[in-house]
RODO-2510 file (C-alpha; in nm, 4 decimals, decimal comma):
residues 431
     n   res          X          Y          Z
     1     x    -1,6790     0,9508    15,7459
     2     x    -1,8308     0,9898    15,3959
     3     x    -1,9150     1,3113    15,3343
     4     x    -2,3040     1,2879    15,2797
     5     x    -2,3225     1,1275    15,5564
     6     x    -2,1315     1,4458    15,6990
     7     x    -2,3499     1,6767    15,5316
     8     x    -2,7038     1,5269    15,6431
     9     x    -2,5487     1,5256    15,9965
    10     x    -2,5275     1,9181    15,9887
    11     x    -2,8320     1,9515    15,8432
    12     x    -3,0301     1,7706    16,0232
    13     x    -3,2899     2,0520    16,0658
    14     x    -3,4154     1,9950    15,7477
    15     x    -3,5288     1,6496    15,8276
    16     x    -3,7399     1,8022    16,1404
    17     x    -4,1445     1,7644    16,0764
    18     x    -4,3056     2,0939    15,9073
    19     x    -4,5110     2,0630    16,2636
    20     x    -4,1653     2,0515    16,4726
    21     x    -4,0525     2,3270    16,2696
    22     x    -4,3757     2,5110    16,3678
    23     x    -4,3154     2,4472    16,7306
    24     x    -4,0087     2,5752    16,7098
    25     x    -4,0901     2,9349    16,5727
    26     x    -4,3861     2,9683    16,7936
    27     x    -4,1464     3,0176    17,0690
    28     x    -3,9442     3,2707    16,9461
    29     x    -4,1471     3,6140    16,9987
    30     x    -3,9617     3,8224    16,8127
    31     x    -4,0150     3,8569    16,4015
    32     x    -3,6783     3,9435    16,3292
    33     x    -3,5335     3,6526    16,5815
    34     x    -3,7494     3,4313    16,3930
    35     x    -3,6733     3,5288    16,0171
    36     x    -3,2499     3,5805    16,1371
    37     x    -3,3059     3,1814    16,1479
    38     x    -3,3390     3,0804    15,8506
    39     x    -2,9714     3,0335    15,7879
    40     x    -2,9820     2,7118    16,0245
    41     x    -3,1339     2,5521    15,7534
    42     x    -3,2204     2,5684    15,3693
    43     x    -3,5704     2,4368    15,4052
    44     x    -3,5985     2,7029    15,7381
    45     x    -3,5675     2,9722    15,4852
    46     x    -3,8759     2,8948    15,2956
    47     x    -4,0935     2,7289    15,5836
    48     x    -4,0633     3,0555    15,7686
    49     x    -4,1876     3,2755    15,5260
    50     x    -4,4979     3,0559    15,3392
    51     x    -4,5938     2,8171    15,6423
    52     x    -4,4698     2,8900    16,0280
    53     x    -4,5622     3,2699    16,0881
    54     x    -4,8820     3,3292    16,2374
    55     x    -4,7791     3,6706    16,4667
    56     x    -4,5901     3,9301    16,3006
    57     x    -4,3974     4,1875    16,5284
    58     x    -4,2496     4,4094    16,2346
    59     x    -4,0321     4,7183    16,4162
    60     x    -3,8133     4,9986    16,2415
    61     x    -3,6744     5,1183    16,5791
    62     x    -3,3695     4,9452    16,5442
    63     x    -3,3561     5,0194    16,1399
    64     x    -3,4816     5,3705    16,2396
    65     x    -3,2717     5,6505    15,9407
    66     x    -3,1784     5,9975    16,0130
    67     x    -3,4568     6,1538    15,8151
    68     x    -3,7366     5,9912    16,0811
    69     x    -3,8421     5,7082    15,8464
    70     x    -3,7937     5,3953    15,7595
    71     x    -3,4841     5,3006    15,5839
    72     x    -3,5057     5,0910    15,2563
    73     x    -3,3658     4,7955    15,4643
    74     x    -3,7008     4,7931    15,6851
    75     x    -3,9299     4,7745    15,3821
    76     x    -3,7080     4,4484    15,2047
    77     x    -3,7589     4,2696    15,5293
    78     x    -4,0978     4,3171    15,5729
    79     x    -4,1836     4,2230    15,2147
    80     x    -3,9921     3,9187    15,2404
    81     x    -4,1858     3,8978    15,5738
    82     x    -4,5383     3,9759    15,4503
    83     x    -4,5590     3,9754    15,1316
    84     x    -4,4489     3,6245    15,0802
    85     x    -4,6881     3,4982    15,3568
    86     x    -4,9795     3,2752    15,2185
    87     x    -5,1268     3,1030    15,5416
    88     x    -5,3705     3,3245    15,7116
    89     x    -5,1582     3,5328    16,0371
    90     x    -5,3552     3,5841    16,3251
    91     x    -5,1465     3,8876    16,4674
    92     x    -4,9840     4,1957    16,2875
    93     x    -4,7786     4,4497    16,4913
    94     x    -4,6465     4,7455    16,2831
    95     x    -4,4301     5,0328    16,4274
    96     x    -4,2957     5,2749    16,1922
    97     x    -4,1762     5,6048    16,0994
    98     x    -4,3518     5,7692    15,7733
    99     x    -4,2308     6,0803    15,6023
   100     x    -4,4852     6,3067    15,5912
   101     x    -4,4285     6,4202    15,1815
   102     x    -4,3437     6,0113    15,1094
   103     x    -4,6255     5,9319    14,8766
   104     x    -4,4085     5,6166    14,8274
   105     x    -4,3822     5,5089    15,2050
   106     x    -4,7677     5,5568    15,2627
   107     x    -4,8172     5,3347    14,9663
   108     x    -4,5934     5,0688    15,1257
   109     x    -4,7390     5,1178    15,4743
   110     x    -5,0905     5,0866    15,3014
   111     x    -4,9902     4,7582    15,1163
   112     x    -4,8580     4,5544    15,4337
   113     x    -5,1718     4,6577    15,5819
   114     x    -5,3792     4,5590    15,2863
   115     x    -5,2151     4,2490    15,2969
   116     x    -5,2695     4,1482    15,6571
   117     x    -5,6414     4,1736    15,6073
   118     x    -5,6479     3,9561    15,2791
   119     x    -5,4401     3,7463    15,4946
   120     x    -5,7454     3,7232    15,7771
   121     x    -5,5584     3,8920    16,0678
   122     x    -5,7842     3,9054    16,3966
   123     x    -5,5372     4,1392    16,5593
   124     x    -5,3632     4,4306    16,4046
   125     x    -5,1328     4,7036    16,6019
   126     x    -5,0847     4,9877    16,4167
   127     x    -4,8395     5,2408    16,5447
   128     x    -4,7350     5,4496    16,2448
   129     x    -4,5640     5,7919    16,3299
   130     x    -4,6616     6,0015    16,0255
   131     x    -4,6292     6,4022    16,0857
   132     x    -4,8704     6,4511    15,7483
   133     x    -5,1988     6,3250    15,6723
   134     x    -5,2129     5,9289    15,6621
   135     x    -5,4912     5,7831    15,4890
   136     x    -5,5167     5,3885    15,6027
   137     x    -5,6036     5,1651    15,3476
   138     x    -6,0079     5,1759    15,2756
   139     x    -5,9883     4,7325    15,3063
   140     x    -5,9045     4,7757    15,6823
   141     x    -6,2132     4,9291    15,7492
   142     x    -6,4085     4,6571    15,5402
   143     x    -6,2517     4,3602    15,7089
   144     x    -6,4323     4,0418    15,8322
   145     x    -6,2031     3,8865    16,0304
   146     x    -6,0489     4,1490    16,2850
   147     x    -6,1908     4,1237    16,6130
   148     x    -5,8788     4,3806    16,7739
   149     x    -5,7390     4,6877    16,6114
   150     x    -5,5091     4,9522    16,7569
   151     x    -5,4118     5,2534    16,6028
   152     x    -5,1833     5,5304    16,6987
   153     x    -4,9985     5,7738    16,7741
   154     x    -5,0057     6,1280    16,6961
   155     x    -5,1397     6,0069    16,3608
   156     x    -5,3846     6,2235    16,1692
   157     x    -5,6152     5,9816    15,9714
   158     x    -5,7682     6,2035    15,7101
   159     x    -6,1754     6,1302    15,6445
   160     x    -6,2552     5,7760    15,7163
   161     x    -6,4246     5,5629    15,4563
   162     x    -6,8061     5,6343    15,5384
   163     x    -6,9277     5,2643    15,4557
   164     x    -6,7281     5,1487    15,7845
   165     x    -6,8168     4,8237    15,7888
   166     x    -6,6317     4,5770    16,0659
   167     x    -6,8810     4,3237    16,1865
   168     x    -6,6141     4,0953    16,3803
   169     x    -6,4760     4,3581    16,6012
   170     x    -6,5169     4,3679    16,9270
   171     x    -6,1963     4,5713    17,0408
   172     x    -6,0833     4,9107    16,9921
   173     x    -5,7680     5,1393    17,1226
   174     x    -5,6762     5,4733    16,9892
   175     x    -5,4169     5,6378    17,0799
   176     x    -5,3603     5,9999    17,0168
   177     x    -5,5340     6,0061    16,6646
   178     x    -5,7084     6,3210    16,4650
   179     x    -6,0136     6,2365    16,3357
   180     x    -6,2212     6,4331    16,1363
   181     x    -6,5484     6,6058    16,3107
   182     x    -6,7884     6,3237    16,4080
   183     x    -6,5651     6,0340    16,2368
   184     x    -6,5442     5,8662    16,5413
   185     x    -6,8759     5,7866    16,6546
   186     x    -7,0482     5,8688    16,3315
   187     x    -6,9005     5,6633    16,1392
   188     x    -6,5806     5,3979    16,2551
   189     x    -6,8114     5,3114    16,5919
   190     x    -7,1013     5,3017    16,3509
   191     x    -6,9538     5,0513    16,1575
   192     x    -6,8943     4,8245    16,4097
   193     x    -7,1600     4,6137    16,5388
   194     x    -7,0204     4,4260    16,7909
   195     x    -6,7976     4,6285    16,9958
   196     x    -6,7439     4,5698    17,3265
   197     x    -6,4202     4,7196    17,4541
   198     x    -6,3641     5,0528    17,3644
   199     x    -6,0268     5,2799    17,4636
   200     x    -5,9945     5,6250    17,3662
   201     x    -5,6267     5,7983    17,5192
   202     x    -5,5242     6,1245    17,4013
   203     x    -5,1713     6,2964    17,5171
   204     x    -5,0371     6,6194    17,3922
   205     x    -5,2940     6,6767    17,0823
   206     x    -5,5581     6,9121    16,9914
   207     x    -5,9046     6,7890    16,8562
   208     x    -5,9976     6,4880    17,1208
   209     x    -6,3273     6,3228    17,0643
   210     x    -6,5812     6,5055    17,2718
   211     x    -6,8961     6,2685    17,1761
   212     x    -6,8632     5,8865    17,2292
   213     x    -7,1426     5,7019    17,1465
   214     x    -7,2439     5,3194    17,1031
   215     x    -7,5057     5,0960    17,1536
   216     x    -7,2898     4,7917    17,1959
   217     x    -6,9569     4,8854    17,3872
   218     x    -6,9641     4,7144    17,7366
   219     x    -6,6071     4,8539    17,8575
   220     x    -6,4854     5,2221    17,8157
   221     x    -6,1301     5,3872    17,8588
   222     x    -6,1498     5,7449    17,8325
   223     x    -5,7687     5,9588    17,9599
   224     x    -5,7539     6,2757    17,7980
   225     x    -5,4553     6,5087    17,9211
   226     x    -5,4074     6,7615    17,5931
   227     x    -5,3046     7,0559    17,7801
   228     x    -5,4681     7,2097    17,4281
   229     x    -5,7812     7,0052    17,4855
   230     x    -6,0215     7,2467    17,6821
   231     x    -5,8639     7,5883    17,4453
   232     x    -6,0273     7,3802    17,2020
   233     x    -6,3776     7,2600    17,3657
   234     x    -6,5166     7,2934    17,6786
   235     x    -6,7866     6,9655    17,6585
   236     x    -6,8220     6,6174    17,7359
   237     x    -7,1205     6,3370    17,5794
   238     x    -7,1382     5,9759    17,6350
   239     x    -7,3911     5,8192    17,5005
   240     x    -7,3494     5,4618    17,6239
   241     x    -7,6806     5,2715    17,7213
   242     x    -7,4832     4,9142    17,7889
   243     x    -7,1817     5,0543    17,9596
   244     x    -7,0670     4,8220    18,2285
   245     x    -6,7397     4,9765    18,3280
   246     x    -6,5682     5,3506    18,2538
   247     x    -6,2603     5,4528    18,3290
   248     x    -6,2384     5,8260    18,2963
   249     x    -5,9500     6,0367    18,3509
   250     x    -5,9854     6,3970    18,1975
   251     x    -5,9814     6,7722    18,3635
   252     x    -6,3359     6,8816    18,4380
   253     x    -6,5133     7,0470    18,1994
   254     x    -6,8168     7,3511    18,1928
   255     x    -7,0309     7,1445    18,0752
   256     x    -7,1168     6,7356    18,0158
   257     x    -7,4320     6,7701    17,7745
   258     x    -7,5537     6,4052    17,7721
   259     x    -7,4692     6,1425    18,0136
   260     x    -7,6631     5,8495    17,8973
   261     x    -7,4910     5,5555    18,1352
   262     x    -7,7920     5,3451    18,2713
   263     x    -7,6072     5,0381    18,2820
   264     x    -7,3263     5,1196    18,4743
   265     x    -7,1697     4,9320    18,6819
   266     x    -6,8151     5,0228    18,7993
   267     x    -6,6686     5,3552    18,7306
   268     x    -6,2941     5,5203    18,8202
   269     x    -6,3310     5,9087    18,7995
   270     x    -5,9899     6,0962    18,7764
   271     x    -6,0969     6,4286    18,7206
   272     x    -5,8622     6,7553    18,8062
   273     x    -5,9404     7,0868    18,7811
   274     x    -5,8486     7,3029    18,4626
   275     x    -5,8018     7,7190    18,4459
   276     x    -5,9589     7,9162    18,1623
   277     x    -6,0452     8,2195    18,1615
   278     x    -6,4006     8,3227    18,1562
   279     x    -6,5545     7,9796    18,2124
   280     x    -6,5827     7,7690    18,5474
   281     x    -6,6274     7,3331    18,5963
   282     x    -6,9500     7,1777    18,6341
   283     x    -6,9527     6,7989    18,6782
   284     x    -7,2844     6,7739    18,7601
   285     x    -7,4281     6,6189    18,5221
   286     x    -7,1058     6,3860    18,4830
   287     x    -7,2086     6,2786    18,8558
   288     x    -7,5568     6,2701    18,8257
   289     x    -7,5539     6,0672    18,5137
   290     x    -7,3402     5,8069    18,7365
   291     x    -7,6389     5,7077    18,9743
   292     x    -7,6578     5,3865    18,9277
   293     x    -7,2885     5,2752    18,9362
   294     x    -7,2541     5,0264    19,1716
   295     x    -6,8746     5,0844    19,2467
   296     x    -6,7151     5,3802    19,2518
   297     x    -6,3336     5,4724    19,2648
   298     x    -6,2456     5,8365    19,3207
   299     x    -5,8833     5,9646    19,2929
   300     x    -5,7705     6,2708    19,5636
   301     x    -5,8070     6,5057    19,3087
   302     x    -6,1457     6,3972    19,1887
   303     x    -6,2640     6,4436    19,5503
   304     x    -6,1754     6,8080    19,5601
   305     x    -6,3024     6,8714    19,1992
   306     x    -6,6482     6,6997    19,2679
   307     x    -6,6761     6,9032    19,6187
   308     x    -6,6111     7,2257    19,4756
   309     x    -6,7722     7,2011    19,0773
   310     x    -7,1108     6,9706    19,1696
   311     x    -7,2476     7,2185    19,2042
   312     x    -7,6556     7,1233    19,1648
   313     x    -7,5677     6,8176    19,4724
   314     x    -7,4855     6,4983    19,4241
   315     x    -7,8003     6,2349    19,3235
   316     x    -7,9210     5,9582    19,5588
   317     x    -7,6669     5,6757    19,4676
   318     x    -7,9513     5,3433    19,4839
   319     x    -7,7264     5,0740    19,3869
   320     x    -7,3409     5,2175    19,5180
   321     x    -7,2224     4,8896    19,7712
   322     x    -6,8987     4,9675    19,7350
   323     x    -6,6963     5,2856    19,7466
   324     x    -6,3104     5,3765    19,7216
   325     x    -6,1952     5,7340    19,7338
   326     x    -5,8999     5,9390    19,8424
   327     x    -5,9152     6,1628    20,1414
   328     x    -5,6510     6,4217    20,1693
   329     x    -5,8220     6,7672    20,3646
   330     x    -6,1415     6,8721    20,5073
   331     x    -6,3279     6,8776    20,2058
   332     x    -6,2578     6,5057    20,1096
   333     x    -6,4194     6,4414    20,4626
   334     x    -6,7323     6,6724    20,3952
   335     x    -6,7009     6,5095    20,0482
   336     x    -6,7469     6,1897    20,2384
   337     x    -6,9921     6,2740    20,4308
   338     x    -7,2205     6,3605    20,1612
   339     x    -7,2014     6,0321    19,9912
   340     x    -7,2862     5,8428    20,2934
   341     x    -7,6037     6,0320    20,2980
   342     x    -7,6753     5,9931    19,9226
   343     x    -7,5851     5,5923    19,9564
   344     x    -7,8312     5,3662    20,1444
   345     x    -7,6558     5,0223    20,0346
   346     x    -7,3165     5,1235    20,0705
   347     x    -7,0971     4,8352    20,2474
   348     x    -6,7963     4,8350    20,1429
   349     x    -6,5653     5,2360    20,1942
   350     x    -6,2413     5,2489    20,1249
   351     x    -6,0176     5,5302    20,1786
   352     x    -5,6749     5,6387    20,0464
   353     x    -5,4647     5,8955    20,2237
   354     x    -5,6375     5,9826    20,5124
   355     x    -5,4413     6,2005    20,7520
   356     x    -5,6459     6,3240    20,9607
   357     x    -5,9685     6,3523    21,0841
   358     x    -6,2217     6,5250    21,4212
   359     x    -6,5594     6,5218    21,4462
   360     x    -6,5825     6,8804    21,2947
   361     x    -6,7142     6,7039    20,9881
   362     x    -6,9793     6,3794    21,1699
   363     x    -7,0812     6,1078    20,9686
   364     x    -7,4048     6,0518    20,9381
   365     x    -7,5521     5,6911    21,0093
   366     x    -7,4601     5,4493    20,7403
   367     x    -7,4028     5,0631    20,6843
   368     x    -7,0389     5,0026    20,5895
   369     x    -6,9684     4,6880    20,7172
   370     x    -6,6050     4,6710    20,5816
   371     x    -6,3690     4,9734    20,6357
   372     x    -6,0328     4,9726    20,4187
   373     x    -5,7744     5,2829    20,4948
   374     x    -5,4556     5,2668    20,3189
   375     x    -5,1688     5,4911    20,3386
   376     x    -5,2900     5,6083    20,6622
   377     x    -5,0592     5,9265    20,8059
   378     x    -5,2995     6,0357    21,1430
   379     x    -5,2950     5,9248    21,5069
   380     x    -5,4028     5,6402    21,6665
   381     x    -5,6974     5,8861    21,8536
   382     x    -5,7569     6,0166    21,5052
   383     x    -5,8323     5,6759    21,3875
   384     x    -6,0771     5,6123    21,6704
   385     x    -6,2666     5,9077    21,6255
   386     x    -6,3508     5,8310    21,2714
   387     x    -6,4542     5,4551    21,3359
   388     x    -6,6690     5,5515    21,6026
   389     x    -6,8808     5,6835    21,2719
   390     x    -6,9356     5,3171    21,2063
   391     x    -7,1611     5,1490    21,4097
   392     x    -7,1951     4,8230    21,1605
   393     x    -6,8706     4,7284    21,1149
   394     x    -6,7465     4,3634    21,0875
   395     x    -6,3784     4,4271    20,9061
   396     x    -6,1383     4,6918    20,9460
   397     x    -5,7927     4,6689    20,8224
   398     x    -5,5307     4,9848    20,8118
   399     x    -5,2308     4,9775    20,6288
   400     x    -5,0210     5,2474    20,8075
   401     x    -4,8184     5,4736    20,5724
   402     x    -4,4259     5,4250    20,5756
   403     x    -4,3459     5,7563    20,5930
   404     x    -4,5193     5,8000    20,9006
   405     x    -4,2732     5,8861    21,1985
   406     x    -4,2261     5,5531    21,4774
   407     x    -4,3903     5,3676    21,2195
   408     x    -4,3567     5,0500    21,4811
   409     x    -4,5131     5,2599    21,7457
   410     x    -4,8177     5,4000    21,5810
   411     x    -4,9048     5,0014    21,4201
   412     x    -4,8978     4,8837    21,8121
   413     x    -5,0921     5,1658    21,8804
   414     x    -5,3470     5,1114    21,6645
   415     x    -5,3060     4,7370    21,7336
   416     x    -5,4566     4,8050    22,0437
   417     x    -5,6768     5,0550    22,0330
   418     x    -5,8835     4,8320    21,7613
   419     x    -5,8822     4,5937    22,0207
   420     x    -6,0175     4,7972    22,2281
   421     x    -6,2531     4,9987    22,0749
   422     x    -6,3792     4,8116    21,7895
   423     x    -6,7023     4,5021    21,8589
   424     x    -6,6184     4,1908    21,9611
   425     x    -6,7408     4,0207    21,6071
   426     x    -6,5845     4,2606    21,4117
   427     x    -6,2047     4,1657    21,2620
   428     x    -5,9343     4,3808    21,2311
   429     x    -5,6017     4,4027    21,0445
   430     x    -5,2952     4,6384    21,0782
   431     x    -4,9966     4,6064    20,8179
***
């Protein structure tokens, strides 16, 4: 065998399509994985860098120095990665270590950034671990084509440009980031127009957001758990006229001053109760600004917080169908109780935890049709003295709790007493 005809035999990668070649990449999902290929072939090397990569995953963990930052080996890759890239990339994903005095480093961080947005990136994950003050790059704030941005964690951002302007965004996550007084809402939410999916996690940092507010954002992720948080400040505002769905987890604070949230529809309250000295929980405004929710998921602890800290009552609840809640003592019954009464449509209950229950605490009349209990730790004539509280029922189903002694025994036991007890129409399940 000749030996060009040898030599275009082993390289017979570089005869592959530029659209093959694409293929190819695409599948690999990790950056370095991809770029590490490039010795298959000599045309690989250049294809990969100016014409195949679309989603960046750029990493120091494995790179990671001594000195908490990223080693000079991390910043020649992503250069070559980056730097050299001329098609537009859709996705950016940048984990890194900064050091806090490392004017340089910021500058480089700043640059890849810079980059990504010239380049038309629609997503960008930033997860930059600076201990100092890192000031992101004033064109990521200004850019037209990012419609998802993350940023985080434990980063301190410095003022924010004030001429925020981001009209194609319509997702946001921060995670554990300092912002300056009002930055937040009054000016990064400000400048974006179209936001629809908001998330806003803090763990083990001072200075949380207190105020959200948008016109626009549709979704809303709220889980504070700073155990400096309420030192800091004891109040809660959302200002949120076209919220559709919250998520809130957060310990309950003295006092929520506005709770604008006429368009809710589905909220998940994980509230737990937090000691200071001198000051006491009231959620009821929190509550009350909730009234129109449709669905409503409560965890345990939010059961006992509400019970004890609402403490002007709980509003009528016009629109609440369906209801899920956990039930763990007397006062999530009594708790339970009360939001039958303040819930004319309610059809749907479901209840978490429930492990025991007399008529000590009566239900008043209601019209739940379908009755979930999961994780359920009482007695079979426990059980059928709460669903005699029911008189509309057309589904139960009970999911009996594993660590429940005779296990076996107590699911024929219920077996039968819902087929005893319950209407003839109404359907019932036991797992």
């Amino acid at each position: 065998m000749d030996a060009k005809r040898f030599n275009c035999s082993r390289d017979s990668i570089s005869s592959l399509p530029d659209e093959i070649l694409s293929k190819i990449l695409s599948l690999i999902t990790s950056t370095k994985q991809a770029a590490s290929t490039s010795i298959l072939s000599k045309r690989w090397r250049y294809l990969f860098t100016f014409t195949l990569v679309d989603n960046l995953d750029l990493d120091d963990s494995d790179s990671q120095s001594v000195h908490d930052v990223f080693p000079e080996s991390f910043k020649n890759f992503v250069d070559r990665t980056l730097l050299q890239t001329l098609n537009p990339i859709n996705k950016l994903s940048l984990q890194c270590h900064v050091g806090k005095e490392d004017d340089l480093q910021k500058a480089c961080v700043s640059r890849w950034i810079t980059n990504a947005v010239n380049l038309s990136a629609s997503e960008l994950d930033l997860r930059i671990k600076d201990k100092g003050i890192h000031y992101l790059p004033p064109s990521l704030f200004a850019s037209v084509s990012l419609v998802k941005l993350t940023i985080g964690t434990k980063l301190y951002l410095g003022t924010i440009p004030p001429n925020v302007s981001l009209p194609s965004l319509k997702t946001l996550f921060i995670d554990t980031v300092f912002f300056e007084y009002g930055d937040l809402c009054d000016v990064l939410l400000a400048g974006c127009p179209v936001l629809e999916e908001l998330t806003v996690h803090h763990h083990d940092f001072s200075a949380t957001p207190h105020t959200i507010a948008s016109q626009t954002v549709k979704r809303l992720s709220v889980h504070y758990d700073s155990p400096f948080d309420v030192e800091c400040c004891s109040f809660m505002s959302f200002d949120l006229p076209n919220l559709l769905f919250l998520e809130y987890s957060h310990c309950a604070l003295s006092e929520y001053i506005q709770v604008n949230l006429e368009s809710l529809v589905d909220a998940k309250l994980d509230l737990y109760p937090e000691k200071k000295a001198g000051e006491r929980p009231d959620v009821t405004n929190l509550i009350r600004g909730m009234r129109h929710v449709h669905t409503l998921h409560l965890s345990p602890v939010s059961v006992d917080v509400i019970y004890c800290y609402c403490w002007d009552g709980l509003p009528v609840f016009n629109n609440l169908v369906s209801l899920s809640m956990g039930i763990t003592n007397k006062q999530g019954c009594k708790l339970l109780a009360y939001l039958l009464n303040q819930s004319p449509k309610l059809e749907t209950l479901i209840i978490q935890d429930l492990n025991y229950y007399t008529r000590s605490v009566p239900m008043p009349q209601n019209k739940v049709k379908m009755l979930h209990i999961l994780h359920y730790y009482g007695t079979a004539l426990e059980l059928k003295t709460f669903l005699q509280e029911f008189d509309c029922l057309a589904m139960v189903q009970v999911h009996v709790a594993e660590a429940v002694e005779d296990n076996v025994q107590t699911k024929k036991d219920i077996m039968m007493l819902l087929g005893a007890s319950l209407p003839f129409k109404c359907q019932f399940k036991v797992t």
